[in-house]
MARFILUM-902550 format. One record per residue (C-alpha): residue number from 1; x, y, z. Coordinates in Angstrom, 2 decimals, padded with zeros to 5 digits, m for minus. Layout:
REM MARFILUM-902550
i=NUM x=X y=Y z=Z .
...
***
This chain:
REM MARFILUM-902550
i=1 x=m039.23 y=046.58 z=m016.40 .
i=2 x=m035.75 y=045.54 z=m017.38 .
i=3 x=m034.69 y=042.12 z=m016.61 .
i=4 x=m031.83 y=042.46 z=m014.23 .
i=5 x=m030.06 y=039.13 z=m015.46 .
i=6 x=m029.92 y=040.64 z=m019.06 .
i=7 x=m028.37 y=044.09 z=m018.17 .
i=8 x=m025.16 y=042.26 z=m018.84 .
i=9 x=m023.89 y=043.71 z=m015.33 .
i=10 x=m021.07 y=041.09 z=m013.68 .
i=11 x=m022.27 y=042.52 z=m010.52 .
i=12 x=m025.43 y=040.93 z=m010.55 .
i=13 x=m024.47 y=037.94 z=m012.13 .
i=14 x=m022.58 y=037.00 z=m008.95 .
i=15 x=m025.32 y=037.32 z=m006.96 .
i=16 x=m027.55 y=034.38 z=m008.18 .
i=17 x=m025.96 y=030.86 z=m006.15 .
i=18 x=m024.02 y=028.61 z=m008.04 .
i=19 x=m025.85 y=025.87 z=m009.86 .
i=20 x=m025.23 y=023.21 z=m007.92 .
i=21 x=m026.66 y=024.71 z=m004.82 .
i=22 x=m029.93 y=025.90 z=m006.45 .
i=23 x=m030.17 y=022.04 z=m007.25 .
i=24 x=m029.62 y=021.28 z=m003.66 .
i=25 x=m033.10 y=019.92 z=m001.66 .
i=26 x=m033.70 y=019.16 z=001.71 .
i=27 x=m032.68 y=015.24 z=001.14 .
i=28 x=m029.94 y=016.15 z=m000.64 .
i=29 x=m028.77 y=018.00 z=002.15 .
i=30 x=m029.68 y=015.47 z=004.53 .
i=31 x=m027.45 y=012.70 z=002.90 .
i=32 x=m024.38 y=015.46 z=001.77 .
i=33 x=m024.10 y=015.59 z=005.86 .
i=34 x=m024.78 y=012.10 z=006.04 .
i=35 x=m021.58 y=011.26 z=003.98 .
i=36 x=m019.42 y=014.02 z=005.45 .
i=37 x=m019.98 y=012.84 z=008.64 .
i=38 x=m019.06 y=009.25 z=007.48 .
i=39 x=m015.51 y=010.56 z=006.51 .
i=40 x=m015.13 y=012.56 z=009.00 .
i=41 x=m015.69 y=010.00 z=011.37 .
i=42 x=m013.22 y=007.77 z=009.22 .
i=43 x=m010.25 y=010.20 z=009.14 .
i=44 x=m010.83 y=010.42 z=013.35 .
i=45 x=m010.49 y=006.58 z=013.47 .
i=46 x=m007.26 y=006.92 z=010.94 .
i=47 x=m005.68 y=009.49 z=012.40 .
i=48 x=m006.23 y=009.23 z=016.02 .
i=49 x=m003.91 y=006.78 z=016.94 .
i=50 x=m000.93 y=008.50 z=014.89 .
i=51 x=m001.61 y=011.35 z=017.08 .
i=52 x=m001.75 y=009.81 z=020.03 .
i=53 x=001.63 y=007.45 z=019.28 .
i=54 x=003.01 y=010.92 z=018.11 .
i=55 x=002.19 y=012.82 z=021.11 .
i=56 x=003.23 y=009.87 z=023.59 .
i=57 x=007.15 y=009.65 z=021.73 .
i=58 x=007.81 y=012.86 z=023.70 .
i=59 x=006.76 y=012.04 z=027.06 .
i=60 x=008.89 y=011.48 z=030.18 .
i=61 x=008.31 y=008.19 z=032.01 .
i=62 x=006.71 y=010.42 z=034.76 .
i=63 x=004.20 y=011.88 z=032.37 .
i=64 x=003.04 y=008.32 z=031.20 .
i=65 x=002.41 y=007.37 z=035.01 .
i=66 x=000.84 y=010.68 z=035.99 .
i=67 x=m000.89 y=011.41 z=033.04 .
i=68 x=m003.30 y=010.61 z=030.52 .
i=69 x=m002.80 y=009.48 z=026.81 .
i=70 x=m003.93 y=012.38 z=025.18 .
i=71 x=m002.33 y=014.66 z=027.66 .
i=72 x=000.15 y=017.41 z=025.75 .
i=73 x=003.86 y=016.74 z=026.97 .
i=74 x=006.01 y=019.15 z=028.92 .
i=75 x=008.69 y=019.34 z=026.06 .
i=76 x=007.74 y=018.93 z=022.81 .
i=77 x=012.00 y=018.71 z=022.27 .
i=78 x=012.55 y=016.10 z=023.94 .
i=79 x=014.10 y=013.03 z=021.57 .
i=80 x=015.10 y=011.11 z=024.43 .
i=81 x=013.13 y=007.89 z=023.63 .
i=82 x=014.14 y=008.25 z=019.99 .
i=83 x=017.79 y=007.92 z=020.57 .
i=84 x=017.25 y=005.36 z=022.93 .
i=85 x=015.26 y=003.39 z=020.70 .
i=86 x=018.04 y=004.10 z=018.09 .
i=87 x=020.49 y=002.86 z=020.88 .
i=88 x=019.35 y=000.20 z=022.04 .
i=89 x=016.78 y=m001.56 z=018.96 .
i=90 x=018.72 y=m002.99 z=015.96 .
i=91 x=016.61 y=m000.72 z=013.71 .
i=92 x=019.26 y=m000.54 z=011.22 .
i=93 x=019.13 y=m004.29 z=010.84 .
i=94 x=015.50 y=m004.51 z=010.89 .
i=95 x=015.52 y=m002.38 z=007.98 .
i=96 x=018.36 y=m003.84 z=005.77 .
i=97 x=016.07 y=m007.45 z=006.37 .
i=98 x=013.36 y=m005.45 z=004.71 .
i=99 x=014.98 y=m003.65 z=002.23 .
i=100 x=016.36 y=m006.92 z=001.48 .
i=101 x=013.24 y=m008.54 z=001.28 .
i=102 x=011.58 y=m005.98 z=m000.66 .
i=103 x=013.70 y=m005.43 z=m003.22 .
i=104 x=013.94 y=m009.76 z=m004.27 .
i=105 x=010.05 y=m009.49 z=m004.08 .
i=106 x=008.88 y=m006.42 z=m005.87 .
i=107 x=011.32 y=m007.60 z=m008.62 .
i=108 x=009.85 y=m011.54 z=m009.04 .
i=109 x=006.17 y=m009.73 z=m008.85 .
i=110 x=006.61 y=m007.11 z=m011.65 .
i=111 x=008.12 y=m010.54 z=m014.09 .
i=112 x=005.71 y=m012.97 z=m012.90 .
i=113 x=002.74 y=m010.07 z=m012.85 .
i=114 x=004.04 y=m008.91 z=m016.29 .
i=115 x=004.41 y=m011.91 z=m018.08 .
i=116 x=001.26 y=m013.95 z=m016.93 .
i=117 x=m000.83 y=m010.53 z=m017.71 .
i=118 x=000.26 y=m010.37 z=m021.50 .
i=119 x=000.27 y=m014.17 z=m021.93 .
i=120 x=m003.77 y=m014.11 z=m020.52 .
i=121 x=m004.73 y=m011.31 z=m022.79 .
i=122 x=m002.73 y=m011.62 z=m025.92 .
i=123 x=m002.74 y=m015.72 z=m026.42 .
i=124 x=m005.88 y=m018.20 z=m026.78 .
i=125 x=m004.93 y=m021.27 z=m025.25 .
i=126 x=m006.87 y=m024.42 z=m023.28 .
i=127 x=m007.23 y=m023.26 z=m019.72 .
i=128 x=m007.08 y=m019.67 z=m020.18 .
i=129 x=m010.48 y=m019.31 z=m018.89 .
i=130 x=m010.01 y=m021.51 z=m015.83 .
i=131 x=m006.78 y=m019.88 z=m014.91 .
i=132 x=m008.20 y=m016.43 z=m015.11 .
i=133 x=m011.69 y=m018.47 z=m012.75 .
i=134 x=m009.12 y=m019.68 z=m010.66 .
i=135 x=m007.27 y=m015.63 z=m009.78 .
i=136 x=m011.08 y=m014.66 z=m009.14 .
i=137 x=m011.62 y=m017.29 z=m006.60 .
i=138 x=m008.44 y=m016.51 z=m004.89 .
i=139 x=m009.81 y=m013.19 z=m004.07 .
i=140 x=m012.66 y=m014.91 z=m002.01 .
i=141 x=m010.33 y=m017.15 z=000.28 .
i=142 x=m008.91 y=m015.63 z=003.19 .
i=143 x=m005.23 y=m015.68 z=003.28 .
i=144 x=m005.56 y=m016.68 z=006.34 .
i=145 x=m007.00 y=m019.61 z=005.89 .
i=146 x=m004.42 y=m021.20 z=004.00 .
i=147 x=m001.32 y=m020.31 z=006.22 .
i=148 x=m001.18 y=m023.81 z=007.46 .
i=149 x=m000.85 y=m025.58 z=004.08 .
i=150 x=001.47 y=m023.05 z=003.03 .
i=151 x=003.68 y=m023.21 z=005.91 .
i=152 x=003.97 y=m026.96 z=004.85 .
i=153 x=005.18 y=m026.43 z=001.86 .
i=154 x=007.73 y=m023.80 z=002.72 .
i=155 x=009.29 y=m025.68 z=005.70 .
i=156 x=009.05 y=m029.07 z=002.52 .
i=157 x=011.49 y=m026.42 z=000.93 .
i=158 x=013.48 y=m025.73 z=003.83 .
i=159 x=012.99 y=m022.53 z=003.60 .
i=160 x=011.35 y=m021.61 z=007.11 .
i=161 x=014.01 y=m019.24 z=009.18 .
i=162 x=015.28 y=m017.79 z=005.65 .
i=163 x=014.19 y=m014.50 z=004.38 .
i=164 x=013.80 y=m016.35 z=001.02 .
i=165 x=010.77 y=m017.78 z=002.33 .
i=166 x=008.79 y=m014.24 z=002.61 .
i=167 x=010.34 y=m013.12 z=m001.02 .
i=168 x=008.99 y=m016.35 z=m002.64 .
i=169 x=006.02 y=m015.88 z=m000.49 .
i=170 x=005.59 y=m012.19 z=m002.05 .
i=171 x=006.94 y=m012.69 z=m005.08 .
i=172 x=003.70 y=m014.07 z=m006.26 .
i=173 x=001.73 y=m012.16 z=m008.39 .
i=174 x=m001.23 y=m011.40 z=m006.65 .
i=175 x=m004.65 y=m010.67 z=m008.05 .
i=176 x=m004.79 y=m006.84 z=m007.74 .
i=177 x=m001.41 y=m006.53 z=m009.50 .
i=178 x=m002.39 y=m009.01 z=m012.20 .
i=179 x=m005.61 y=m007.31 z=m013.03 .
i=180 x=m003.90 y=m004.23 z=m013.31 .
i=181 x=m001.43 y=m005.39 z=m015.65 .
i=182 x=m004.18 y=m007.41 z=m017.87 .
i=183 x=m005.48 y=m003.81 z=m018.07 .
i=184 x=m002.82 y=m002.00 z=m018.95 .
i=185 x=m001.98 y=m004.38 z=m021.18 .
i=186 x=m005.68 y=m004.92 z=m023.23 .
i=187 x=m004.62 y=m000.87 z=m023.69 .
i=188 x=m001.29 y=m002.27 z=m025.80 .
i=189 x=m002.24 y=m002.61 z=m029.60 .
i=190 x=m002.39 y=m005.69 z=m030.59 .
i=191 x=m000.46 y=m004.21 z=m034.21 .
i=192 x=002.72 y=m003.25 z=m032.13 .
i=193 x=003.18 y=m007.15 z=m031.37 .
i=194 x=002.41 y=m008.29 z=m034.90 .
i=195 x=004.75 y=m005.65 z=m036.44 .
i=196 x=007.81 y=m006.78 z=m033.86 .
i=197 x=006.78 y=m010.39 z=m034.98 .
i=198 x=007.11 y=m009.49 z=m038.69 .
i=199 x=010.52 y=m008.11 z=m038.22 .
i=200 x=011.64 y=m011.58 z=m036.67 .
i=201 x=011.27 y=m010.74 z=m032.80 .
i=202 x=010.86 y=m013.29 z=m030.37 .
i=203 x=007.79 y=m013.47 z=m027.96 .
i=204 x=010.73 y=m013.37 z=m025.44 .
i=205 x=012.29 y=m009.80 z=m027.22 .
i=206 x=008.41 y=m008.65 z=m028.02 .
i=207 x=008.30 y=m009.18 z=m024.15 .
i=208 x=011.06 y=m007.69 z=m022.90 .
i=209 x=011.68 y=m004.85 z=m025.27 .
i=210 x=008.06 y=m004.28 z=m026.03 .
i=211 x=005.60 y=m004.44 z=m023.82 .
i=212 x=007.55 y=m003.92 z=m020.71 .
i=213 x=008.42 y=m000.72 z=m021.11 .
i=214 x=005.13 y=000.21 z=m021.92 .
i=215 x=003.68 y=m001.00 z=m018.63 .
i=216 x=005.44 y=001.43 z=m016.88 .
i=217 x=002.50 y=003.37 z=m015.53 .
i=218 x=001.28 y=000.07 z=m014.27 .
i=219 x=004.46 y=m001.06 z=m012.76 .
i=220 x=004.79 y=002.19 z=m010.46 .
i=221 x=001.44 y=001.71 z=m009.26 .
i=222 x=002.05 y=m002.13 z=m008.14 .
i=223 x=005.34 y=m001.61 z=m007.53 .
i=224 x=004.00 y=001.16 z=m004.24 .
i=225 x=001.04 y=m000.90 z=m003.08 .
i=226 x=002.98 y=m003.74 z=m003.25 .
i=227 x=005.92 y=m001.63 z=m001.34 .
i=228 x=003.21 y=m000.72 z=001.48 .
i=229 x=001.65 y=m003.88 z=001.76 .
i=230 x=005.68 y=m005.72 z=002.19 .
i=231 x=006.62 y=m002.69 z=004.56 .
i=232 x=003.59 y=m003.15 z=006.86 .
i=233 x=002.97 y=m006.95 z=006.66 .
i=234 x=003.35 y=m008.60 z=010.00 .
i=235 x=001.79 y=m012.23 z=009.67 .
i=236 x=004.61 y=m013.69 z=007.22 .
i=237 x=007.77 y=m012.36 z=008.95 .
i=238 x=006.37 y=m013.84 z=012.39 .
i=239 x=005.91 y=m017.38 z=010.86 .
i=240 x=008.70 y=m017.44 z=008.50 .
i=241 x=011.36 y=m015.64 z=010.04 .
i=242 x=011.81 y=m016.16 z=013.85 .
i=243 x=014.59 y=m015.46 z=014.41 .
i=244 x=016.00 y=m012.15 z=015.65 .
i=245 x=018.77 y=m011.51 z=013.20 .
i=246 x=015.72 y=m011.76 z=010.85 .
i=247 x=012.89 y=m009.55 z=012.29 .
i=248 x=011.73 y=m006.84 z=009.67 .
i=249 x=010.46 y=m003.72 z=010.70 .
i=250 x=007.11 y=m004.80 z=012.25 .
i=251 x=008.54 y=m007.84 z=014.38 .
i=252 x=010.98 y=m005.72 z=015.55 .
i=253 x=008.16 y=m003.24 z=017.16 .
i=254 x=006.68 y=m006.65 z=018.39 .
i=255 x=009.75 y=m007.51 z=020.00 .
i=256 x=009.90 y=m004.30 z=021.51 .
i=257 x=006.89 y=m003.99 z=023.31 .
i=258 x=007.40 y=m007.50 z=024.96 .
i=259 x=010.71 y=m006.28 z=026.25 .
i=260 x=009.26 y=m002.96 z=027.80 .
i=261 x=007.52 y=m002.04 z=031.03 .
i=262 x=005.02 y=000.19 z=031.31 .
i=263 x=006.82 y=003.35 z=031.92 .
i=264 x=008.78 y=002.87 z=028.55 .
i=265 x=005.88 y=003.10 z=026.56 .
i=266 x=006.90 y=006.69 z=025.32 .
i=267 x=009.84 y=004.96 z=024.07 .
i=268 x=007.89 y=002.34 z=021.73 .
i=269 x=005.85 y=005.30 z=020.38 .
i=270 x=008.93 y=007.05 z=019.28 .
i=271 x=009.95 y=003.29 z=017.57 .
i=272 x=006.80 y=003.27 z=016.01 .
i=273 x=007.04 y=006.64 z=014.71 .
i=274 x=010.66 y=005.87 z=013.00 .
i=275 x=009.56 y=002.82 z=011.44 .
i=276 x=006.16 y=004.39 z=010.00 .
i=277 x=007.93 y=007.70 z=008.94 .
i=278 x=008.94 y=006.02 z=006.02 .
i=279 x=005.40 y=004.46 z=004.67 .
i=280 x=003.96 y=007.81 z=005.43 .
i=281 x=005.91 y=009.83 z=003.58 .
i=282 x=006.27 y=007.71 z=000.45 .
i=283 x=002.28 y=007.60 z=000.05 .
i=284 x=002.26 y=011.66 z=000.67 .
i=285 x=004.28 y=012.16 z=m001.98 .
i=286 x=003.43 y=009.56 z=m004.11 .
i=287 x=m000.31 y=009.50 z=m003.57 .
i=288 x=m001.16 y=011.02 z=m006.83 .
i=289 x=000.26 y=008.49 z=m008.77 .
i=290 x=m001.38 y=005.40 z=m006.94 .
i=291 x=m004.22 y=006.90 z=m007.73 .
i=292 x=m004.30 y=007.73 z=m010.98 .
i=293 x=m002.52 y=004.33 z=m011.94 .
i=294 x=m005.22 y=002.63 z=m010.51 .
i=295 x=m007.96 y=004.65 z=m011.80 .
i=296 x=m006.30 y=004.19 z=m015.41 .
i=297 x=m006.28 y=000.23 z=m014.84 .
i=298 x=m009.69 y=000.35 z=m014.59 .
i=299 x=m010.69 y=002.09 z=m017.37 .
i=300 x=m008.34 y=000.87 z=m019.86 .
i=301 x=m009.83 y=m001.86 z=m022.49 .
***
């Protein structure tokens, strides 16, 4: 009898499953659902309250009273509590303080990030070892934990009530952005510095004209998780900054929903929704390339 399989018919070919499948067991099916499930369950828990704050911005005050908070609203055109919130919420100041802040920090991170990342891996020096013992450590302590010394030393500055506070504050290069860089940069041939060297560069030129512009990759990727994490931060503006000519996006939403009632909750979800717009956009579009710069950080070197 001739073997079906070595007719050479495409027809037939397509009938056997696909590898992986034939591979597939019982168990293996067991924990594939398993781990669907998980992420499904994960994306619910993501994405529910988005949908609810998204659904509640076009409510009437009536349909917040009468209704409940996953109840569809009447008109799904109604923008009401967005130009109120518009109206009456200094948004536009709220986001100038953060665009202001933002700007001061993401620049002092990428130098400071930068230039402590090629110092570490290109230069043997006493201490290198504890300082890089030191970064690791940092990652086990809670931030939280050390807002009280910290405060001290910013309002020793004078700097409590200034918006200079949170850019020194975030200005810091943090451990995820330094590892990064010390990636990228143990990627960096070590020949490129010696040859700049031998034609009478500076470390400060080899530096600047050098090896910054081929941390690129790795600067886009800090430069957007470090733009999320600023955006979204609420602890630091509310300690630093109380003041309301101050409040970045986040205290202003605080602010907000101590002012309101309870029948101009529709109105705070429509605030919420203009001030996350932004953060949820820039990671759509940009999602591929946090990704992949973080995936090549950790396989470079």
């Amino acid at each position: 009898m001739t073997n079906p399989s070595a007719t050479g018919l495409p027809g037939l070919r397509r009938l056997r499953p696909p590898r992986a499948f034939r591979r597939l067991t019982p168990l293996k099916l067991f924990w594939l659902g398993v781990h669907y499930a998980a992420l499904t369950l994960a994306c619910l828990l993501v994405i529910s309250p988005l949908a609810i704050a998204f659904i509640t911005s076009f409510k009437q005050p009536i349909e917040m009273l009468r209704g409940e908070k996953t109840d569809l609203p009447a008109n799904w055109g109604n923008l009401e509590n967005y130009t109120t919130f518009l109206i009456e919420q200094p948004i536009g100041l709220a986001f100038y303080n953060t665009l202001f802040v933002l700007l001061f920090a993401l620049a002092i991170s990428v130098l400071v990030g930068t230039m402590a990342a090629w110092v570490i891996d290109r230069f043997r020096f006493r201490g290198r070892a504890t300082i890089l013992t030191l970064y690791v450590l940092v990652m086990a302590v809670p931030m939280i934990t050390t807002q009280v010394s910290t405060y001290e030393v910013v309002q020793f500055l004078g700097l409590v009530g200034s918006k200079w506070s949170l850019i020194l504050l975030y200005g810091g290069a943090d451990v995820v952005s330094l590892y990064v860089f010390i990636q990228f940069c143990q990627s960096i041939d070590r020949e490129i510095d010696e040859s700049a060297r031998i034609e009478g560069a500076s470390y400060w030129q080899i530096y600047w004209k050098v090896i910054l512009p081929l941390l690129v990759p790795a600067i886009s990727t800090v430069a957007i998780l470090r733009t999320i994490h600023i955006y979204n931060d609420f602890v630091l503006p509310y300690l630093y900054t109380p003041r309301v000519e101050q409040s970045t996006v986040s205290i202003l939403l605080y602010r907000s929903s101590d002012m309101m009632s309870a029948n101009s909750e529709a109105m705070l979800m429509a605030g919420i929704m203009i001030v996350i717009a932004p953060s949820i956009v820039a990671f759509l579009l940009l999602q591929r390339q946090i990704v992949s710069g973080v995936m090549r950080g950790a396989v470079k070197g």
